[in-house]
Residue frames relative to the residue before (quaternion, step in Angstrom):
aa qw qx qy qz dx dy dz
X 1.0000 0.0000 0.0000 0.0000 0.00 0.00 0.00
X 0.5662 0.5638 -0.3736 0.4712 3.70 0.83 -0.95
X 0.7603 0.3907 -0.2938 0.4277 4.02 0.24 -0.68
X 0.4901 0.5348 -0.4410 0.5285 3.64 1.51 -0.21
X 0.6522 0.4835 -0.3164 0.4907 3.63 0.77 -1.46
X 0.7059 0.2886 -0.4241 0.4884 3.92 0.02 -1.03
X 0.6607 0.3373 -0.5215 0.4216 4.56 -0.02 -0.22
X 0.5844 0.4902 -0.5107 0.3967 4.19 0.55 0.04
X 0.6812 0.4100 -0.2598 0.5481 3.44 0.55 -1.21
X 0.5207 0.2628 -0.4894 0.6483 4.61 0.09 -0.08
X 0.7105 0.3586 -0.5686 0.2079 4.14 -0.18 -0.31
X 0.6434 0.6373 -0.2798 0.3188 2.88 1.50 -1.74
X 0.5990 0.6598 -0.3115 0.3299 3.57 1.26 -1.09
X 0.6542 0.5428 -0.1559 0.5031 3.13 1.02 -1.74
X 0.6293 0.4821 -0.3736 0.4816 3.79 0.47 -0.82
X 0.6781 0.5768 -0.2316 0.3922 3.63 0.59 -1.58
X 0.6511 0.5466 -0.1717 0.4978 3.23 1.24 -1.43
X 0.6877 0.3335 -0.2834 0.5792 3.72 0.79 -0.79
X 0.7597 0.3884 -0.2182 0.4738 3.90 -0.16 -0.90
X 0.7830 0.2393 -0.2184 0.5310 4.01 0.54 -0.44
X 0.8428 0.2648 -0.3067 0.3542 3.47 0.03 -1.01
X 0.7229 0.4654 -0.3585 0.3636 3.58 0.51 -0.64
X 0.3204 0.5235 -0.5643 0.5521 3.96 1.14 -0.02
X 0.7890 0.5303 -0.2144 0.2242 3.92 -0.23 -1.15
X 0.5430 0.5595 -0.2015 0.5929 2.54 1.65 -1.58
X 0.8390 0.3729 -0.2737 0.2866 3.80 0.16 -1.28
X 0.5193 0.6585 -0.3640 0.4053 3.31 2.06 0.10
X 0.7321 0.3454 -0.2817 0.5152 3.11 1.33 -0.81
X 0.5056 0.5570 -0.5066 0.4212 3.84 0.55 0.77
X 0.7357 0.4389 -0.2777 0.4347 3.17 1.50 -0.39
X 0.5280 0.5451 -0.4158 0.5011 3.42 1.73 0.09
X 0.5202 0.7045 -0.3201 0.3614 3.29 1.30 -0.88
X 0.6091 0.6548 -0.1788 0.4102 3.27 1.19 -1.69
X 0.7309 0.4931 -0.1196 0.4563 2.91 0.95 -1.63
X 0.5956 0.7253 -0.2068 0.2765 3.49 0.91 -0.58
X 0.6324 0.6198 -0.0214 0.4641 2.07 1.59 -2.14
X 0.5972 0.5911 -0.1880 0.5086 3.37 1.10 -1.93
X 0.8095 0.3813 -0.2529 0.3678 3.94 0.38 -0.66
X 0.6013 0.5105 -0.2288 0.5704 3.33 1.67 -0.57
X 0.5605 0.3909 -0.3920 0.6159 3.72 1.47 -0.21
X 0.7190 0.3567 -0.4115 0.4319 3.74 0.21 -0.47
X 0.5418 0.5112 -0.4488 0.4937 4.01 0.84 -0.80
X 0.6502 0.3826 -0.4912 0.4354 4.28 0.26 -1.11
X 0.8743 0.2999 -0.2392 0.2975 3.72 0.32 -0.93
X 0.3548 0.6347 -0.5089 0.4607 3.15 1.28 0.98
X 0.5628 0.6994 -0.1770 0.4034 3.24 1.04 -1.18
X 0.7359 0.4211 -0.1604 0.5053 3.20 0.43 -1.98
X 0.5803 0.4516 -0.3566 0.5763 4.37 0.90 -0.64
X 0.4939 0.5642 -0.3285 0.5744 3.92 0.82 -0.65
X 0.8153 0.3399 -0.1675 0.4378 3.77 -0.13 -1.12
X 0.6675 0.3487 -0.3230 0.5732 3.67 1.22 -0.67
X 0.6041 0.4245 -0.5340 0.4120 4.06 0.73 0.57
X 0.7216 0.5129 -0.3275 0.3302 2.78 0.76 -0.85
X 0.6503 0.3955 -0.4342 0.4819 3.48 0.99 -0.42
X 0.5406 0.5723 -0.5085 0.3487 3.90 0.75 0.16
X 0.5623 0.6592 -0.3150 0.3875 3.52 1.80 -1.06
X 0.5658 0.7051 -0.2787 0.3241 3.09 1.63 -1.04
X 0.6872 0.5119 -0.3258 0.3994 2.85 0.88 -2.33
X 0.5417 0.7140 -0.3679 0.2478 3.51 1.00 -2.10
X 0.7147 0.4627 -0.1121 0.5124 3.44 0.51 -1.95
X 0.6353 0.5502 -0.3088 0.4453 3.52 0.40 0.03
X 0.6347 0.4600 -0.1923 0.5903 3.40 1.35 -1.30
X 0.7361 0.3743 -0.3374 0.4519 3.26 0.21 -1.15
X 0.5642 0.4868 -0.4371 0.5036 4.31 0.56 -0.24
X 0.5497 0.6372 -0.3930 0.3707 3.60 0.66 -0.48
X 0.6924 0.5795 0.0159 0.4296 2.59 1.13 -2.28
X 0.7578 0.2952 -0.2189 0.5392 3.37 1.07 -0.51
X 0.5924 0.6123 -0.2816 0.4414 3.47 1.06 0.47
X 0.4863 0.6147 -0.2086 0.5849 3.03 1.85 -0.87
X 0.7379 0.4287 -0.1472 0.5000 3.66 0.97 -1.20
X 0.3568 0.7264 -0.2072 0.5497 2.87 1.26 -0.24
X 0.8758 0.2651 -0.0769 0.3960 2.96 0.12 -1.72
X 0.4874 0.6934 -0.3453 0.4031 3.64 1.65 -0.66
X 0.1993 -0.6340 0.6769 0.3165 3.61 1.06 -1.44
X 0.8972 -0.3178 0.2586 0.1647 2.53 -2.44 0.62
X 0.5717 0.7144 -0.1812 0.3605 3.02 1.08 -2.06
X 0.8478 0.3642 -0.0365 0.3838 3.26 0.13 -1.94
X 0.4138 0.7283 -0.4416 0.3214 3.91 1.49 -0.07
X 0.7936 0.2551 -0.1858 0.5202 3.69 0.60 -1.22
């Protein structure tokens, strides 16, 4: 009886394994995928995000110069 019981349970496994788990399995590789795909597109959103913003920087830097300089001319020297 024990070798009938251990070829039901390798079937039942194997069946269970093909018809339940791997549908499940291949859903979550495709969320996975997807995850992945959104955390690459969120880092390189970011990273285009960080190179404006340090241009805003440079920008915002120049233009304080620029208004110091005037600044520095006085009233007098505007027109």
């Amino acid at each position: 009886m024990g070798p009938v019981i251990v070829a039901v349970r390798n079937a039942w496994n194997w069946m269970s394994a093909k018809w339940y788990v791997r549908p499940i399995v291949q859903q979550l590789v495709g969320f996975n995928a997807l995850v992945v795909r959104a955390f690459t597109e969120s880092i390189a959103a970011q990273q285009e995000t960080t190179v404006e913003l340090h241009q805003l920087q440079i920008e915002i830097g120049l233009l304080r110069e620029e208004i110091e300089r005037l600044q520095a001319r006085g009233p007098a020297e505007d027109g």
